[in-house]
C-alpha positions in Angstrom: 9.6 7.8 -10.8 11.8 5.5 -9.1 11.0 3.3 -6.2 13.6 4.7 -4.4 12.0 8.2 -5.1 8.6 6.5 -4.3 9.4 5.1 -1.2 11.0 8.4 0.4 8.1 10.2 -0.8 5.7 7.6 1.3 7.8 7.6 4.4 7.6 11.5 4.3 4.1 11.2 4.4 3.5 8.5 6.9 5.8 11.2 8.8 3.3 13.7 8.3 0.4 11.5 9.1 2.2 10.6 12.5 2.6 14.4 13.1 -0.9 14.6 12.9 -1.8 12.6 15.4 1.2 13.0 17.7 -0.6 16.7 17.9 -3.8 15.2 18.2 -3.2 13.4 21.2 -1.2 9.8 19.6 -2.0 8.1 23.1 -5.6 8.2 22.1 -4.8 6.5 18.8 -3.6 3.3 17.5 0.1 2.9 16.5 -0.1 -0.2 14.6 -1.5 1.1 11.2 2.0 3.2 11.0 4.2 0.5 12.8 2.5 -2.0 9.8 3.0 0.8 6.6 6.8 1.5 7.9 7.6 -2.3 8.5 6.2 -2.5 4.8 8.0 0.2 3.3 11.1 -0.9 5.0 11.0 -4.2 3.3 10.8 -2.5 -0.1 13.6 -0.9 0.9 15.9 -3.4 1.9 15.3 -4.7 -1.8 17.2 -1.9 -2.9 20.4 -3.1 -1.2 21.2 -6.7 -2.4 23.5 -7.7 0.4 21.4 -6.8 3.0 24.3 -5.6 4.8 26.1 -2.2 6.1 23.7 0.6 7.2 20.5 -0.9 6.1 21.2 -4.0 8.4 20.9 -1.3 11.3 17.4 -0.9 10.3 15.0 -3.4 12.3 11.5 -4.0 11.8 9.1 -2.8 15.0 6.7 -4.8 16.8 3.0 -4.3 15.8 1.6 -4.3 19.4 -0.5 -1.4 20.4 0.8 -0.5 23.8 -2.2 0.7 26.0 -0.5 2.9 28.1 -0.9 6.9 26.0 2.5 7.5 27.1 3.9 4.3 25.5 1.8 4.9 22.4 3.4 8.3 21.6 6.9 6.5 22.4 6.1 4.5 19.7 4.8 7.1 17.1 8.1 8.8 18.2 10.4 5.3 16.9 8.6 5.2 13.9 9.2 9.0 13.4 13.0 8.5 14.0 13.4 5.4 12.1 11.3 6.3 9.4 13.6 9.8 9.1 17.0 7.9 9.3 15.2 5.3 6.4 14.7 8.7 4.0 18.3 10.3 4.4 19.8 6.5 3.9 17.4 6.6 0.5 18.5 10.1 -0.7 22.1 9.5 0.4 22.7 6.7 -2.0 19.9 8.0 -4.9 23.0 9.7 -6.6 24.9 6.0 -6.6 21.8 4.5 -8.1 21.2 6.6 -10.4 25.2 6.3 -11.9 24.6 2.2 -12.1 21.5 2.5 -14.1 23.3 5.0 -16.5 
């Protein structure tokens, strides 16, 4: 499996694992183990375009502070859940252009 399969396979599950929680009640949660796993997995993908430029430039990495406020907590989960979305169609939009340069 490729990374770039790997890594839309993990963001689709730190979805789910937001989800989870966002029905669960996210402001009685903390938002900094997703806010950490997506700025990680965003890194990995940013190695997957060299110049670091066009769309994936538009991606930025979020601040890992735990609001306190429940209402700001399930802001965040929503960011994460929006950038983290936006990350996965960018990674299946260009797996087809990947996949012809390692041919």
């Amino acid at each position: 499996m490729s990374i770039r399969q790997t890594l839309i396979l993990m963001l689709q599950h730190l979805q789910n694992d937001m989800s989870t929680v966002h029905h669960a009640g996210a402001g009685y949660y903390s938002c900094v183990p997703y806010i950490r796993r997506y700025n990680k997995l965003l890194a990995q993908a940013r190695t997957l375009f060299p110049s670091n430029d066009g769309i994936i430039s538009t991606f930025d990495n979020l601040d890992e502070e735990d609001p306190k406020d429940p209402s700001e907590k399930s802001k965040v989960i929503q960011v994460i859940a929006v950038e983290s979305g936006q990350l996965i169609t960018l990674l299946e939009s260009t797996k087809e252009n990947a996949d012809e340069e390692n041919q």
